[in-house]
Structure formats: structure tokens, C-alpha cells
Backbone as a ProteinNet text record, in pm:
[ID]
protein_1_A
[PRIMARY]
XXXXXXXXXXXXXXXXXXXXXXXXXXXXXXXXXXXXXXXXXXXXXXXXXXXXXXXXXXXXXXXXXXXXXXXXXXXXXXXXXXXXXXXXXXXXXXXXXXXXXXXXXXXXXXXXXXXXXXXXXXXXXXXXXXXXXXXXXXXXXXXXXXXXXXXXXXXXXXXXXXXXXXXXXXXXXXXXXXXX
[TERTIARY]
-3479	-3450.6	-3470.4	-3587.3	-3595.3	-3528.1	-3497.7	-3368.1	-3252.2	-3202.2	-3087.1	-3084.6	-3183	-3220.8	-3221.2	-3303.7	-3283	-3142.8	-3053.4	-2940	-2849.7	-2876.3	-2809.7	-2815.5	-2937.4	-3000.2	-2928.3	-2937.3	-2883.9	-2719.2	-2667.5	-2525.9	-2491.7	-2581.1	-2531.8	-2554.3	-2656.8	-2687.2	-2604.8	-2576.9	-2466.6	-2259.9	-2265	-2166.5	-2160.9	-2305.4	-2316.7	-2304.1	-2378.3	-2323	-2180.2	-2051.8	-1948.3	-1875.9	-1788.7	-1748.1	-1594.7	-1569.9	-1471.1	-1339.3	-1247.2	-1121.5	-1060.7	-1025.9	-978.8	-845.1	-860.4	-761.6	-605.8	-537	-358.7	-379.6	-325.2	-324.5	-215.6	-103	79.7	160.6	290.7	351.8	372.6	410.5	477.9	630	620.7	727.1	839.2	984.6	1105.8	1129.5	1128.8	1189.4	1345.3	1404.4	1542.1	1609.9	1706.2	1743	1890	1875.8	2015.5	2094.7	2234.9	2394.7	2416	2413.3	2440.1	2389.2	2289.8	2205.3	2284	2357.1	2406.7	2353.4	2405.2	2298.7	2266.5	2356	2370.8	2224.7	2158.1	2042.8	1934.5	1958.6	1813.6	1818.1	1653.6	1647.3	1536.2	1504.2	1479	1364.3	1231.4	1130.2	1034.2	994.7	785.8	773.8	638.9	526.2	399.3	376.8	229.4	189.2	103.2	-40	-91.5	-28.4	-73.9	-172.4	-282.6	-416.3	-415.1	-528	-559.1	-702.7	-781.3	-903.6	-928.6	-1022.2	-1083.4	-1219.7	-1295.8	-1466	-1491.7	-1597.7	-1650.6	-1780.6	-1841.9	-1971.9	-1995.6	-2104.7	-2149	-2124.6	-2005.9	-1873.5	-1883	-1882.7	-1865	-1703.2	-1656.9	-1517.5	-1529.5	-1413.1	-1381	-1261.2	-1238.2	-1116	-1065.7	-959.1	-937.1	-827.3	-767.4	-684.7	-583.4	-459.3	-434.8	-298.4	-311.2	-258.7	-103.3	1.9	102.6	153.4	257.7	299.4	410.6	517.2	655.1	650.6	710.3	712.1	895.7	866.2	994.7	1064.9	1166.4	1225.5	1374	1416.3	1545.1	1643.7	1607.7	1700.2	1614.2	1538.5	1449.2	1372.7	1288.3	1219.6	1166.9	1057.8	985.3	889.6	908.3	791.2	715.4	527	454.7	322.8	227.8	114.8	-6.4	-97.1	-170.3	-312.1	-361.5	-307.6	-184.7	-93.1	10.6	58.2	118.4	195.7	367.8	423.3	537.4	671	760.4	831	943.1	988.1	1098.6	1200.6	1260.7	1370	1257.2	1277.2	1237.4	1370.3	1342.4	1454.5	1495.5	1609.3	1634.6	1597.7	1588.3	1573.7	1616.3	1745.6	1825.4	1894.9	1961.1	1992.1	2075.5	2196.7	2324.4	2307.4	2195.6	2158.9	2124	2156.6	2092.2	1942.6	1849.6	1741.3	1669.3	1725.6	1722.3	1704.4	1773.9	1747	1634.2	1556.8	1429.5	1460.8	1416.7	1423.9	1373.2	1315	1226.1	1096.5	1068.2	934.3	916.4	785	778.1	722.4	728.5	634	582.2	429.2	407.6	317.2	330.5	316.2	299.4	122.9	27.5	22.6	5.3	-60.5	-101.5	-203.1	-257	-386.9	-439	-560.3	-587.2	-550.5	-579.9	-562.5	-540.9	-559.2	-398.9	-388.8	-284.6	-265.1	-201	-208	-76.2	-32	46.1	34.6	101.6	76.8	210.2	274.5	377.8	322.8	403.3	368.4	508	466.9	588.8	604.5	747.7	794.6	757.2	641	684	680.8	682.3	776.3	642.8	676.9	611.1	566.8	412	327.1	376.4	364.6	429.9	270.7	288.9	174.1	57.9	76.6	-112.3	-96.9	-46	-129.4	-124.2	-42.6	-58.4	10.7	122.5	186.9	163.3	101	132.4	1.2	-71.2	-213.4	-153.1	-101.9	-55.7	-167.4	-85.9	-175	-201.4	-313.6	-354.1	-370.2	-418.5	-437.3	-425.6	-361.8	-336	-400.5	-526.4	-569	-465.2	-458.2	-409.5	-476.5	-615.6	-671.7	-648.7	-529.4	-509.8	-584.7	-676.6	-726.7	-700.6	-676.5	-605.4	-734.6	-698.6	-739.7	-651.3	-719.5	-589.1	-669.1	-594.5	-576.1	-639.9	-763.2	-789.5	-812.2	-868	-897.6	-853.4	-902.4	-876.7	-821	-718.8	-674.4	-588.3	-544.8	-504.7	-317	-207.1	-89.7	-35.8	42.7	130	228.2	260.4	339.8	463.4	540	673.8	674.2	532	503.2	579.1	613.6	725.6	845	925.6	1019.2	1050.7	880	904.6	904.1	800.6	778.9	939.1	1020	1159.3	1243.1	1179.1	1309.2	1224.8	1117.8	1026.8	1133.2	1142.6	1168.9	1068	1129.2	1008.2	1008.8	842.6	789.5	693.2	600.7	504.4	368.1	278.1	175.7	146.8	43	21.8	-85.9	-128.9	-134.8	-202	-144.9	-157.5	-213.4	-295.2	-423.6	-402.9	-387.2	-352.2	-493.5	-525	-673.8	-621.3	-683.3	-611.5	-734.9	-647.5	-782.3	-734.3	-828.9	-814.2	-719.5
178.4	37.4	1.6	77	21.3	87.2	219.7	273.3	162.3	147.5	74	-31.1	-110.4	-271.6	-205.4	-127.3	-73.3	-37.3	55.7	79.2	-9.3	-145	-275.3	-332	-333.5	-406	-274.9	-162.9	-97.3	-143	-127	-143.2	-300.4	-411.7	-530.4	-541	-492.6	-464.2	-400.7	-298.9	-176.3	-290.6	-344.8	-467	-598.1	-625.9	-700	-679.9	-559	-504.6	-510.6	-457.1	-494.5	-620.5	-592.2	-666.2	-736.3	-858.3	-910.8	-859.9	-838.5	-869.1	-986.4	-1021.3	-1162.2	-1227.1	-1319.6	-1388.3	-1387.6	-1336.3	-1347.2	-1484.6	-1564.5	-1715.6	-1737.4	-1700.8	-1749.4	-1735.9	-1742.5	-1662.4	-1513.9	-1464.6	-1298.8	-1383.1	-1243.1	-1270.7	-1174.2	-1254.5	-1114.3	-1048.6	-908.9	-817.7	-814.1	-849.6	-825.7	-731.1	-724.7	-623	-541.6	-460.5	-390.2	-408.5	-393.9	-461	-307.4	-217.5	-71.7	-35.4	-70.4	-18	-41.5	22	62.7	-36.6	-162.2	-217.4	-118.2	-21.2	63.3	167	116.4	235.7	136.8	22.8	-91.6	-130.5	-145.2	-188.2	-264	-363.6	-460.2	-494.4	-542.9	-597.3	-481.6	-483	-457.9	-467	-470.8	-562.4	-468.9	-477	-403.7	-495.9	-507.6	-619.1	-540.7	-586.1	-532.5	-636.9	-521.5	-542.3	-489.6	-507	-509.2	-468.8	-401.5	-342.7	-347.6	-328.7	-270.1	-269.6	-133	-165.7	-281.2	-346.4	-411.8	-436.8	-491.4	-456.6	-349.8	-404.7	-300.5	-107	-129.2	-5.5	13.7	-109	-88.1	-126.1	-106.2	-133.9	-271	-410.4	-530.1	-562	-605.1	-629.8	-775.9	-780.1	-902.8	-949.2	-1110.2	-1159.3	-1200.1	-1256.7	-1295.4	-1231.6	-1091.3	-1027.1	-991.8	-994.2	-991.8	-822.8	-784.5	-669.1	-705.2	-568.2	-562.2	-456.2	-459.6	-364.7	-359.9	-155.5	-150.1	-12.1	0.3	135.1	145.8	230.3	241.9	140.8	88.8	-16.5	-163.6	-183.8	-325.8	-336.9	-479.4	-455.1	-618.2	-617.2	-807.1	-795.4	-950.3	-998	-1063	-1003.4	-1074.1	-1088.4	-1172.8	-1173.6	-1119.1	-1052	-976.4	-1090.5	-1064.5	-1021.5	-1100.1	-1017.4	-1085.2	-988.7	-1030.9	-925.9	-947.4	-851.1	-843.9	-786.8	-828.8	-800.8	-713.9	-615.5	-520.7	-488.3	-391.9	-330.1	-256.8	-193	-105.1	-26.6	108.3	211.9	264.7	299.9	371	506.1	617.2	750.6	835.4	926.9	950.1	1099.5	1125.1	1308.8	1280.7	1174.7	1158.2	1117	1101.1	1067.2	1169.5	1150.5	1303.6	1263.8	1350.5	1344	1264.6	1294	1203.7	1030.6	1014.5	880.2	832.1	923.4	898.4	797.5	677.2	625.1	605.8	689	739.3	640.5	671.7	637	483.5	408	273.8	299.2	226.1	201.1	89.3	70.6	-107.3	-38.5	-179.8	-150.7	-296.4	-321.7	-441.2	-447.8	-581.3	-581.1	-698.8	-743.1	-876.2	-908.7	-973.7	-969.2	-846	-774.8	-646.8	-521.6	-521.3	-412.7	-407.4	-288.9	-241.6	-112.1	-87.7	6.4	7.7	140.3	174.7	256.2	285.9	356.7	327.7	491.2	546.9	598	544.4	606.1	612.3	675.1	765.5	675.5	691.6	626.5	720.9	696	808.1	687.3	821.9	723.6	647.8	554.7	428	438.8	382.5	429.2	395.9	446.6	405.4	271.9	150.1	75	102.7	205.5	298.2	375.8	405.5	534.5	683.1	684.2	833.6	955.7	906.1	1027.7	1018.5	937.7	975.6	927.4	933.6	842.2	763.7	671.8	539.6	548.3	532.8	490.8	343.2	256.5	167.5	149.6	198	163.4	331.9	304.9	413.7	332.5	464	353.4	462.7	409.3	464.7	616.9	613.1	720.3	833.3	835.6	940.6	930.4	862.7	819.7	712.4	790.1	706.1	654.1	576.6	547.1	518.9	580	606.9	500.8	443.8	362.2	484.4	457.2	524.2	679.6	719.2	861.1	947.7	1085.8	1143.7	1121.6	1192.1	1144.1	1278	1300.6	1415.4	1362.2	1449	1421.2	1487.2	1415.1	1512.2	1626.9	1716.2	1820.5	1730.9	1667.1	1614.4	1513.4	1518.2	1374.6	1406.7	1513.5	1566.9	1527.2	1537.7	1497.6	1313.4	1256.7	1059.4	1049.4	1156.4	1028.1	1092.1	1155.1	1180.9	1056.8	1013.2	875.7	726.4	729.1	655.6	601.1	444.4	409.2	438.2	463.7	479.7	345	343.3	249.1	321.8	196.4	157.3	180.7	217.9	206.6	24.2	20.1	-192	-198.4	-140.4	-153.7	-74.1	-164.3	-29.7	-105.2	-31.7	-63	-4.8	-75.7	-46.7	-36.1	61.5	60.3	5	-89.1	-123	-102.4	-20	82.7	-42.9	-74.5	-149	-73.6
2133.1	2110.5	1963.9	1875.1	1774.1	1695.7	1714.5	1606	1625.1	1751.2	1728.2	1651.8	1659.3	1598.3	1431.3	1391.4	1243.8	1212.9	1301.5	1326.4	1249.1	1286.6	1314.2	1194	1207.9	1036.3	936.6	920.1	837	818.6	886.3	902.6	850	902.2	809.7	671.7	610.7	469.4	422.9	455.4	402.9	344.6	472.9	521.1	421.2	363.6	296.7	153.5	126.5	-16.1	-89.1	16.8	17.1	-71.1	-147.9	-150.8	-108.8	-59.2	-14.8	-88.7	-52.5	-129.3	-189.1	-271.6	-315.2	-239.6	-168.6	-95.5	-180.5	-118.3	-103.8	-102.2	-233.7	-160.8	-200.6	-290.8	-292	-170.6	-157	-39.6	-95	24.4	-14.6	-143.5	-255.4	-320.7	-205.4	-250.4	-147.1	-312.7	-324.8	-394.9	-380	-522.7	-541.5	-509.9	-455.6	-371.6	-420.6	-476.6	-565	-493.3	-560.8	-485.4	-426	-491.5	-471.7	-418.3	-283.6	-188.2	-66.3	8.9	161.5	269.2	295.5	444.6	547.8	540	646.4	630.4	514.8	514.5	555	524.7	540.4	725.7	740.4	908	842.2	801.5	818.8	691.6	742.5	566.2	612.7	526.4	462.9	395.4	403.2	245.4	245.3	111.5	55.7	-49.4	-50.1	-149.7	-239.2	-373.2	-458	-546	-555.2	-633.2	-767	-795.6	-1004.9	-974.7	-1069.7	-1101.9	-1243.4	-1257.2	-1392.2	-1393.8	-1493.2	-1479.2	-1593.4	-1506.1	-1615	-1674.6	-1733.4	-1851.8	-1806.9	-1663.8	-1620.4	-1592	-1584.4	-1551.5	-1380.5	-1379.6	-1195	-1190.6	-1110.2	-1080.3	-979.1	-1055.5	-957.3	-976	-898.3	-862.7	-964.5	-1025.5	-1105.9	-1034.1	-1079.9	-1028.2	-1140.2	-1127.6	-1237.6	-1290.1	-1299.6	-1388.5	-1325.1	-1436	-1436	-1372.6	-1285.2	-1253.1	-1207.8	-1252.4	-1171.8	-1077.2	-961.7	-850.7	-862.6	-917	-898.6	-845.8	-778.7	-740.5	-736.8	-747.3	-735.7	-665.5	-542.7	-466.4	-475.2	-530.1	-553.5	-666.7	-682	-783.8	-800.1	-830.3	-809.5	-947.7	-959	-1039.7	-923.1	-954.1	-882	-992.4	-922.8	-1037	-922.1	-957	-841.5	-828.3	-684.5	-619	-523.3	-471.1	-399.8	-359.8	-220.4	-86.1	-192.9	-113.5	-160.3	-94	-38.7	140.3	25.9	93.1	7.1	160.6	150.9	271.2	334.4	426.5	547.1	520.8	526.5	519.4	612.8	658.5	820.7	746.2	807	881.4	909.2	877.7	988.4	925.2	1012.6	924	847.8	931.1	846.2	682.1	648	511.1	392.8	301.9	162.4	212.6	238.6	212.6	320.5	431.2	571.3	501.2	417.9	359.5	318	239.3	158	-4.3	30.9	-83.9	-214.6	-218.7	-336.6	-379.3	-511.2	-546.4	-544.1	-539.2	-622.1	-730.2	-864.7	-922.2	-985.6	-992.6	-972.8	-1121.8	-1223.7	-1364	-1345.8	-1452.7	-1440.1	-1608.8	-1658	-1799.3	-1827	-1871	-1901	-1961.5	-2032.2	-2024.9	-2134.8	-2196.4	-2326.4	-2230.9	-2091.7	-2003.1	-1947.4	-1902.3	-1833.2	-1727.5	-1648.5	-1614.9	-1510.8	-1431.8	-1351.5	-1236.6	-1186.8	-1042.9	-942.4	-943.6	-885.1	-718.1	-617.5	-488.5	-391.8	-307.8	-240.5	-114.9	-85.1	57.7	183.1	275.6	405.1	537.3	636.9	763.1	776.5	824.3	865.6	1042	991.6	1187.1	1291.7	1369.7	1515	1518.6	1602.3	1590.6	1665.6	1772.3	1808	1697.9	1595.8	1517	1586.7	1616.8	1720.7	1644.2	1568	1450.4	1366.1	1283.5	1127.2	1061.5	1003.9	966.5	831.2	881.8	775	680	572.7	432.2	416.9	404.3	414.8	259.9	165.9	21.4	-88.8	-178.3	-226.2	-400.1	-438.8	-589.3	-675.6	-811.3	-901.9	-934.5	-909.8	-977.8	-864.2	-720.5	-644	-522.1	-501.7	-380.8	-267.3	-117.3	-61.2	41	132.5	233.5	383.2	445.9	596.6	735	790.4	899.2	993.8	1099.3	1242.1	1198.5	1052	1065.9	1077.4	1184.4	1269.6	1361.8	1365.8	1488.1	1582.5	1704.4	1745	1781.9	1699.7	1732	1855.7	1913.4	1990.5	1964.6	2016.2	1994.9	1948.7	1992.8	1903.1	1810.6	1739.3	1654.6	1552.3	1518.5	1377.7	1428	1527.4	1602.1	1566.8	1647.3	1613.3	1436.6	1370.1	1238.9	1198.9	1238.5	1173.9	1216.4	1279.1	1319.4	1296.9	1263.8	1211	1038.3	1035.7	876.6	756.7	639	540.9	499.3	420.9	353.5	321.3	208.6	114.1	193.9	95.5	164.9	150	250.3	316.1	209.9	82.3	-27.3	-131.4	-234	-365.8	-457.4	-489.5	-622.5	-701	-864.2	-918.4	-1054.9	-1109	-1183.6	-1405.8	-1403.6	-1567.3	-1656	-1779.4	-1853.4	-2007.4	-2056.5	-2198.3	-2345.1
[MASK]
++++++++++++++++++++++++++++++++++++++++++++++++++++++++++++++++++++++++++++++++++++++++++++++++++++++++++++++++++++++++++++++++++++++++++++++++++++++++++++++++++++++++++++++++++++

């Protein structure tokens, strides 16, 4: 009983240390959408929230607000000021496509404030909503470190089969780290 109660107490301290993320408070911007992009490849939106960092005095890393970034890729591309969500295409999938219709890279490029920075990330198929094929990327930072939605997790034998018909997208967000 009293481990758990310490248990408890450990875990809210730990919880409390934490710090919050800074509230999305604009709307989602919509990303411009190239004329030369195929409807026939787009199935519909997604959005990823892009954030800003930098260390400060201390050299701890926080999160800033504020700062100017373009999110851009081959078939789109937005002005947003971070932090802020940002709705782009959803890509279909499919064989009939070069490259089963992989739409290549984003890259979201921040500067403001004497700091700047960038960070390129890759389109993959997008989670089924239990999480059962693919361990969705939830935040991808600049410096190569990701973070994944549910862990571990055990796939089924034809989960290569679904995430092939699964649309690509963004990771649901990307942090971007700005060095002075």
C-alpha cells in the first residue's frame, strides 16, 4: 500500500516537473497547394504543429513562440508563425503511382529573433487509428529524435500489406531546434 501511495506521489512530481506545451491559439493555416499536383493523388487533409526551441541562459532547452517559418515541399508550402497546426493534402497510396506515390520530403525552415533553424522530414503511411501497423510518429525534433504513439507494439502478419494502402503524411508534429 505504501509503495503504491509513494508510487503515486513519485509519478505526480515527475508530471509536474514537465513542462506544458504552449497553446495552438490561431486557426490551422491551409498550405498552398501546387497547380501541378494530380487530384487524383490527393485523398483528403492533415496537419502537423509545428514548434520552435532554443537553449536558453541556462542551456536548458524551451520552447519559444513567435517565430516566423515556411513549411514547404514539392506539392505545397505555408507561411505560419510557430507555434501553429498546419492542414496540407493527405496522399493516396497506390502501385499505379512512381514510387507507390510517395510525395517526398517537407521542409519547415524558422528564423526570428537572431536564431534560426530547419528541419527536413519524410512522408510515411499514415496509422491505421488502433495503432496496430505502423508506430506513427508523433514528434520528430530537428536534432533526429523521434517520438512514437503506443510504443511497442506487436504487428500482424499482413501489416506490410495495410501500411501499403495506408495514405502518406507528416509526422502530427515537428520541432524544429533554432541555434543563434
Amino acid at each position: 500500500m505504501w509503495r503504491q501511495i509513494a508510487l503515486i506521489g513519485l509519478a505526480a512530481s515527475v508530471l509536474a516537473a514537465c513542462e506544458d506545451p504552449m497553446a495552438v491559439s490561431g486557426p490551422p493555416k491551409t498550405a498552398s497547394v501546387s497547380k501541378s499536383l494530380p487530384q487524383e493523388r490527393v485523398l483528403g487533409t492533415a496537419s502537423s504543429v509545428i514548434r520552435t526551441f532554443h537553449l536558453n541562459a541556462e542551456g536548458k532547452r524551451e520552447e519559444i513562440g513567435g517565430v516566423p517559418c515556411t513549411v514547404r515541399s514539392r506539392h505545397f508550402s505555408a507561411k505560419i508563425v510557430s507555434p501553429q497546426r498546419v492542414n496540407y493534402p493527405s496522399f493516396l497510396q497506390a502501385a499505379r503511382f512512381e514510387d507507390r506515390g510517395h510525395p517526398g520530403t517537407l521542409t519547415v525552415s524558422c528564423s526570428g529573433g537572431g536564431k534560426s533553424g530547419a528541419f527536413t522530414v519524410d512522408a510515411a503511411p499514415a496509422n491505421l487509428a488502433t495503432g496496430a501497423i505502423h508506430a506513427r510518429v508523433d514528434a520528430v525534433y530537428s536534432d533526429g529524435t523521434r517520438t512514437t504513439q503506443g510504443g511497442a507494439f506487436t504487428a500482424p502478419i499482413h501489416s506490410k500489406q495495410l501500411a501499403s494502402s495506408y495514405p502518406w503524411s507528416y509526422a502530427g508534429t515537428i520541432i524544429v531546434d533554432l541555434d543563434p
